[in-house]
ZAMARGU-4260 file (C-alpha; in steps of 0.2 Angstrom, whole numbers, plus 5000, padded with zeros to 4 digits):
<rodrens>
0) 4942/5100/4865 | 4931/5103/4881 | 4935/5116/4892 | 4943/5113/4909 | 4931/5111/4920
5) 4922/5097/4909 | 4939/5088/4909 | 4937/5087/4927 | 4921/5080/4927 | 4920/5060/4928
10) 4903/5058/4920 | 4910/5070/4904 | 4906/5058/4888 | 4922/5066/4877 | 4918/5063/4857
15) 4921/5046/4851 | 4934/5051/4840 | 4943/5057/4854 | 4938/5043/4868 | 4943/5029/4857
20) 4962/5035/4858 | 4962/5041/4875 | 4955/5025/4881 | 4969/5013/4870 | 4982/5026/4877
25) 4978/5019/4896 | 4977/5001/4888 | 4994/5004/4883 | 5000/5011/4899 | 4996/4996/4908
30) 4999/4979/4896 | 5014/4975/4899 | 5011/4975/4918 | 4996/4964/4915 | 5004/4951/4906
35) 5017/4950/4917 | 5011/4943/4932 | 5001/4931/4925 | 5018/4924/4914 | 5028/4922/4931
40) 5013/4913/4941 | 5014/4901/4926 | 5032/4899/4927 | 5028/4892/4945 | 5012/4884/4940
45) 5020/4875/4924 | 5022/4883/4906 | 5006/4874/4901 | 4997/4887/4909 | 5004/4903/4899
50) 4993/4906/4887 | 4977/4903/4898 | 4983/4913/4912 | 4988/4928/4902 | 4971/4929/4890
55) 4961/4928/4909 | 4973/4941/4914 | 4967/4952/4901 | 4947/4950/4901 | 4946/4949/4921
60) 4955/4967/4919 | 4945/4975/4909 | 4929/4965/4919 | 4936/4972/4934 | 4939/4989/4925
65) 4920/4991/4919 | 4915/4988/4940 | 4924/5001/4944 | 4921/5015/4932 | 4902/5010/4929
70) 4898/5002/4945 | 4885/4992/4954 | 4878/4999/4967 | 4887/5005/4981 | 4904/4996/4972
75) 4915/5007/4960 | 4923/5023/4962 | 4915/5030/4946 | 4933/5037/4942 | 4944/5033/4928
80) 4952/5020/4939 | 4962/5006/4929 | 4961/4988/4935 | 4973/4976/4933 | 4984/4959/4940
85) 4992/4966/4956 | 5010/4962/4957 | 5010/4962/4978 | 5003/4947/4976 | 5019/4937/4966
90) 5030/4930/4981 | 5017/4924/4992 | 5007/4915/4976 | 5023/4910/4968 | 5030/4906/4985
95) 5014/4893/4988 | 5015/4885/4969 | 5031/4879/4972 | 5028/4873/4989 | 5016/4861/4982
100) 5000/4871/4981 | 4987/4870/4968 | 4981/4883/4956 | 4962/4880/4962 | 4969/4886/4980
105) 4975/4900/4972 | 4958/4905/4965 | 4953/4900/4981 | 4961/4911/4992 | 4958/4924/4980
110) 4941/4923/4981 | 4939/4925/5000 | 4954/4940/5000 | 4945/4948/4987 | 4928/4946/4997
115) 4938/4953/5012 | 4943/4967/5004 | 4922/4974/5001 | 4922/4972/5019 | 4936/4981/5021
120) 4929/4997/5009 | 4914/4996/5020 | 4925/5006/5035 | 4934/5017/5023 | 4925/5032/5031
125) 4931/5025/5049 | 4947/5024/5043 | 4951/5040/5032 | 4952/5050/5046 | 4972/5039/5050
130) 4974/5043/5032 | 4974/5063/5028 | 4982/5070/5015 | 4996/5071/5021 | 4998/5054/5022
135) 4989/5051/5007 | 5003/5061/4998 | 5018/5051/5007 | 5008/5034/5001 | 5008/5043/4982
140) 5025/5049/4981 | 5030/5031/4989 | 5020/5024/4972 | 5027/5035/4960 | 5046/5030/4966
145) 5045/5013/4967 | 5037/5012/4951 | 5050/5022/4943 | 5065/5007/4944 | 5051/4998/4932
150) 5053/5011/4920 | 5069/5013/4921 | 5070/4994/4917 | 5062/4993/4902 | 5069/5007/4895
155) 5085/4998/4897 | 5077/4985/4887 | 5075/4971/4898 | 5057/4973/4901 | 5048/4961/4915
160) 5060/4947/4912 | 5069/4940/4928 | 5085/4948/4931 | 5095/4932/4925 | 5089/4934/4908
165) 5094/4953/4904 | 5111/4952/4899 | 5104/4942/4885 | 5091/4955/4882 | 5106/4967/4878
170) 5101/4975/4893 | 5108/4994/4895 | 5113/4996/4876 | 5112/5013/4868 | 5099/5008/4856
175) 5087/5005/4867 | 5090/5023/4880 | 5090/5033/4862 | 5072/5022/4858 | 5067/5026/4876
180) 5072/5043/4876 | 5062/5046/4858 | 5047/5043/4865 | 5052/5055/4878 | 5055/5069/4866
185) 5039/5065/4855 | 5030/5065/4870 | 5034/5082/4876 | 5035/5090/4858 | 5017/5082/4856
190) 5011/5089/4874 | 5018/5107/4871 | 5014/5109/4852 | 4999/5097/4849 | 4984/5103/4848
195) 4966/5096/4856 | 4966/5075/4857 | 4985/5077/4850 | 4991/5086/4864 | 4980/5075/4876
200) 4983/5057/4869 | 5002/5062/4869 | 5008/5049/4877 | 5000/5036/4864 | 5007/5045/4848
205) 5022/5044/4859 | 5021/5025/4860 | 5015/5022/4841 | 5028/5032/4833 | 5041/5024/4844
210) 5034/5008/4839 | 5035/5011/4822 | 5052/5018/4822 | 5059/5002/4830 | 5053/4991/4815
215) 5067/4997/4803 | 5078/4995/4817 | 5077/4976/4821 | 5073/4980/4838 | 5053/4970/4840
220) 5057/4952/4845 | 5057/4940/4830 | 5049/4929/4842 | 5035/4940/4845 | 5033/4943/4828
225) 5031/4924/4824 | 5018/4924/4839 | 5008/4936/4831 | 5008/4926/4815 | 5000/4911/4825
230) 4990/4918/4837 | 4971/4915/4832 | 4958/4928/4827 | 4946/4923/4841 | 4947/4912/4856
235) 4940/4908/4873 | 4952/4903/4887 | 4949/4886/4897 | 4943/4890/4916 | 4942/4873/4921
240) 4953/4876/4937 | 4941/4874/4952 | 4942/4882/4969 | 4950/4873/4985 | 4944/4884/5001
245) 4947/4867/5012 | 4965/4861/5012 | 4977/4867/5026 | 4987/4873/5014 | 4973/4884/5007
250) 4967/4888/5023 | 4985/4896/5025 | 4985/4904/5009 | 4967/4911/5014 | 4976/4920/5030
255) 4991/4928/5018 | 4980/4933/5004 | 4968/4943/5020 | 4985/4952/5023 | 4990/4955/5006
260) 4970/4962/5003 | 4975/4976/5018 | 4990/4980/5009 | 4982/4982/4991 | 4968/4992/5000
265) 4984/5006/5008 | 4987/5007/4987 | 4973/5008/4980 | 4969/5023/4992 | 4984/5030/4987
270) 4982/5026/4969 | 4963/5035/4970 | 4972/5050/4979 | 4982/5052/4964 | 4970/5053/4951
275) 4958/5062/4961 | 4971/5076/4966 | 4981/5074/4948 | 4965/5075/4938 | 4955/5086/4949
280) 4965/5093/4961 | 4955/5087/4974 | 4954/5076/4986 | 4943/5058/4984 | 4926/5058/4994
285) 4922/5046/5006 | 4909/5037/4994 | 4922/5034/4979 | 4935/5029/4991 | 4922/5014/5000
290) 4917/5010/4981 | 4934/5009/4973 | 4940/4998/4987 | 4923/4988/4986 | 4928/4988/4969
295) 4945/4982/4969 | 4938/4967/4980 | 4922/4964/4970 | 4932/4962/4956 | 4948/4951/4961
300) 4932/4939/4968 | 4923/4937/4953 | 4938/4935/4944 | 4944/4919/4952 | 4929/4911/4948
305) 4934/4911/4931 | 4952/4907/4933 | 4959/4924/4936 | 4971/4931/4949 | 4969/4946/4961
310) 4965/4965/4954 | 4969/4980/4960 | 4971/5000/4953 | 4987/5001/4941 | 4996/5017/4946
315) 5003/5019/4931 | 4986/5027/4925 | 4985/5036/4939 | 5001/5046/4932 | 4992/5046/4915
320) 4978/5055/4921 | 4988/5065/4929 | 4998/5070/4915 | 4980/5071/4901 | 4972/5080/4914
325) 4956/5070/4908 | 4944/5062/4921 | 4930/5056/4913 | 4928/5039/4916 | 4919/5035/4901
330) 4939/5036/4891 | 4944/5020/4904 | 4927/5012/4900 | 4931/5012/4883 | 4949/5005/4888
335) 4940/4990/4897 | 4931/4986/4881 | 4946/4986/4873 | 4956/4976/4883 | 4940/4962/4884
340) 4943/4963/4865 | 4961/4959/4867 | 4954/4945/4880 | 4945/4937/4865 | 4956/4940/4852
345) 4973/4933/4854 | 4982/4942/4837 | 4976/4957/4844 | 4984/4955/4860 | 4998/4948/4853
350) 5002/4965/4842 | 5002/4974/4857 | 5012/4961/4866 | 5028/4962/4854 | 5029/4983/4857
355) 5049/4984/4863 | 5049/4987/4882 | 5060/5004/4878 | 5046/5010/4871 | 5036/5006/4885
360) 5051/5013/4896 | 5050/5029/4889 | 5032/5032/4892 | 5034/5024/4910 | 5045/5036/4916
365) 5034/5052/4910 | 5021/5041/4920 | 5028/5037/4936 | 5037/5055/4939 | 5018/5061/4938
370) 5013/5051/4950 | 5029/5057/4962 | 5020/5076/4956 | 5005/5069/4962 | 5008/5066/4979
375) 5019/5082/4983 | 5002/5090/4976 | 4993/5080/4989 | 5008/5083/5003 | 5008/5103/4998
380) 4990/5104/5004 | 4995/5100/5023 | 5010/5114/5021 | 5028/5112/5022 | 5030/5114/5040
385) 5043/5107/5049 | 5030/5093/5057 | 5025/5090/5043 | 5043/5089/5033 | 5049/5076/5048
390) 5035/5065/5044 | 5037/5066/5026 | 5057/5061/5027 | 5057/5047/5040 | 5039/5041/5032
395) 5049/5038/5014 | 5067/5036/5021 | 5060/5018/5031 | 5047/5016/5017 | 5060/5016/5004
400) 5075/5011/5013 | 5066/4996/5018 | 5060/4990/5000 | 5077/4995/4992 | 5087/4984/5002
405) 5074/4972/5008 | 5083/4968/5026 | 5073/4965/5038 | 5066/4949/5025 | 5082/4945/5025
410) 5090/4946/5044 | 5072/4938/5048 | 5078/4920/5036 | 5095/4922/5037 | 5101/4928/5054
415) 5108/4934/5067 | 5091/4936/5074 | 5081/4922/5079 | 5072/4913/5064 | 5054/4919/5071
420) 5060/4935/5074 | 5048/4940/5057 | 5035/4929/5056 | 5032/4921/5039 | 5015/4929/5037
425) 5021/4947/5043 | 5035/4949/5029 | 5026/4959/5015 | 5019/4970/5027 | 5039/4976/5032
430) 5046/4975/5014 | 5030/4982/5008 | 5038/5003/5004 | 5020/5009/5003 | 5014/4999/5019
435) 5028/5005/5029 | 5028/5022/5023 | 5011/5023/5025 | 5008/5016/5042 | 5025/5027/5048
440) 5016/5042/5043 | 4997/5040/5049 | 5007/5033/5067 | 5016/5048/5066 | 5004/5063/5060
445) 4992/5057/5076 | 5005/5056/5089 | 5014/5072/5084 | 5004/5087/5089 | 5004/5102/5079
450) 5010/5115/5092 | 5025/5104/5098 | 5033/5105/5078 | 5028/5120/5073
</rodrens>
């Protein structure tokens, strides 16, 4: 195994022997979360388009993936940086769909957010200096704890289904915490006794071996089973959708998606914080911050044009690096490969499709909790001052608070304040965690001197 300061190194080639699981480990990480964006746009869209949406889903992921760990040009971090289908964008896209609106307007909108986004990372450097890391750290620690419910989801063994449908999942029963909490345990063992690529690829054993274990058990969907069965050995999707740039209704959509393109830009400079700092422990330059974010909007552009909906940095990886302590970005290109594979192979993704979500769970929380330790990393640096304690508790009591019980969305459609009193397009900024816990604590770092706290 490489010493530590290769690890470190982004442009460090690991041995193939030890890349090829690395990078299937990331894939891993982020499938389910792919998939399942993708499932509840077709819902709104009509069931016709599951199958179509879902293998774009996977090949614009690891298409996106490739811009942003090779690059072209100035685009691309050059970090091992995961790309994949943004859930931020699910209520405004779902919201549209079944308001009357088209999926070419979708692909659309996504198309110019996407291109607004590049022009956002062009004044990255202008605006780093609202986002230290300080604030970088409050925007991690905001990703880590909001992920966290997700794992805690799955391990409970409901997965991404809607809510309605997890009482017939057999949500909360013991079999899937024990399953969940196996893959903890091997997990850890594997970290603390495993040695080289078994100790690093950790959480992947984890998942196999959890995987494995729940065969016997009856606990992988007979259903997904049978899907695996007729899934085809090879297969292109249909991108016959079009793009509608024109309509008032996609003029409208254009303006929401602009908004939503800001909010994915506050995460995904979170989300390169994290890996940065997790994997490095330093903090991101202004050069991979501009090319990730060029990136991120590169790659949800040229995605639409094949049928695909928005991209942006998984923070699941994020944690991932964080917990392997391997930067090279070469591991996440290999990953990319892989998932293009899955893109084109529909049995193969379909193997990986049918993993029980507590197996999943249990790697998610291990995950997610890293990416908390991530950001308190980041926070650490500024000093636990008293300033800087104040900024951090109001910052991620409104940030969470807000998300958690979502009132202002609420009070704004439902009263007693006036029904404008939120306007439509202003709502995911507010119920946004991360936007409102990272806008409290850039507003407040500048306006609260350093002498008046200390």
């Amino acid at each position: 195994m490489a010493d530590e300061n290769q690890l470190r190194d982004p442009d460090y080639k690991p041995p193939m022997s030890e890349a090829v699981p690395l990078g299937i480990q990331h894939v891993l990480a982020m499938f389910a979360g792919n998939i399942t964006v993708p499932l509840i746009i077709a819902l709104a869209a009509g069931p016709q388009y599951i199958t179509v949406l879902v293998q774009i889903a996977l090949l614009a992921a690891g298409v996106a993936t490739l811009i942003q760990t090779i690059g072209i040009g100035p685009v691309g971090a050059r970090l091992p940086i995961v790309q994949g289908t943004s859930f931020a964008y699910i209520g405004i896209l779902t919201g549209a769909l079944k308001g009357g609106a088209t999926l070419a307007m979708v692909f659309g909108a996504s198309l110019i957010g996407g291109l607004f986004q590049i022009i956002l990372g062009f004044f990255i450097p202008q605006i780093r200096k609202w986002i230290p890391t300080l604030v970088s750290g409050v925007v991690v620690m905001t990703i880590g704890f909001t992920l966290l419910p997700v794992g805690i989801k799955y391990s409970a063994g409901c997965g991404a289904y809607p809510a309605p449908f997890c009482k017939n999942l057999g949500f909360g029963d013991t079999s899937h915490w024990l399953l969940a909490l196996f893959v903890i345990i091997i997990t850890l063992l594997i970290r603390r006794y495993g040695k080289g690529i078994w100790s690093t690829a950790s959480i992947f054993v984890g998942l196999v071996i959890g995987y494995v274990i729940a065969i016997p058990f009856g606990m992988v969907d007979g259903k997904k089973v049978d899907a695996i069965g007729n899934a085809a050995w090879l297969g292109l999707p249909d991108t016959h959708f079009g793009l509608d740039f024109t309509s008032p209704a996609a003029i409208g959509l254009i303006g929401l998606m602009c908004i939503m393109a800001f909010i994915t830009t506050i995460e995904t400079v979170g989300d390169i914080s994290g890996v940065t700092m997790g994997g490095a422990n330093r903090e991101p330059t202004d050069k991979e911050l501009r090319g990730g974010i060029m990136a991120d909007g590169l790659g949800s552009a040229v995605v639409a044009l094949f049928g695909g909906l928005p991209n942006t940095s998984y923070s699941q990886n994020v944690g991932l690096v964080s917990f392997t302590k391997v930067m090279s970005r070469h591991v996440v290109t290999i990953g990319a490969i892989f998932l293009i594979l899955c893109g084109l192979i529909p049995k193969l993704a379909a193997v990986i499709a049918a993993m029980p979500s507590a197996v999943l769970g249990g790697a998610a929380i291990v995950m997610f909790g890293m990416i908390v330790s991530a950001g308190m990393k980041l926070v650490g640096q500024s000093g636990y001052n008293t300033r800087n304690m104040l900024i951090v508790a109001i910052s991620l009591g409104l940030g969470l608070g807000l998300w958690q019980v979502d009132q202002l969305a609420k009070l704004a459609k439902f009263g007693p304040l006036p029904a404008d009193f939120l306007p439509a397009w202003s709502i995911p900024l507010f119920v946004s965690g991360i936007v409102v816990s990272g806008l409290c604590a850039a507003l407040m770092n500048a306006l609260m001197p350093q002498e008046e706290m200390e």
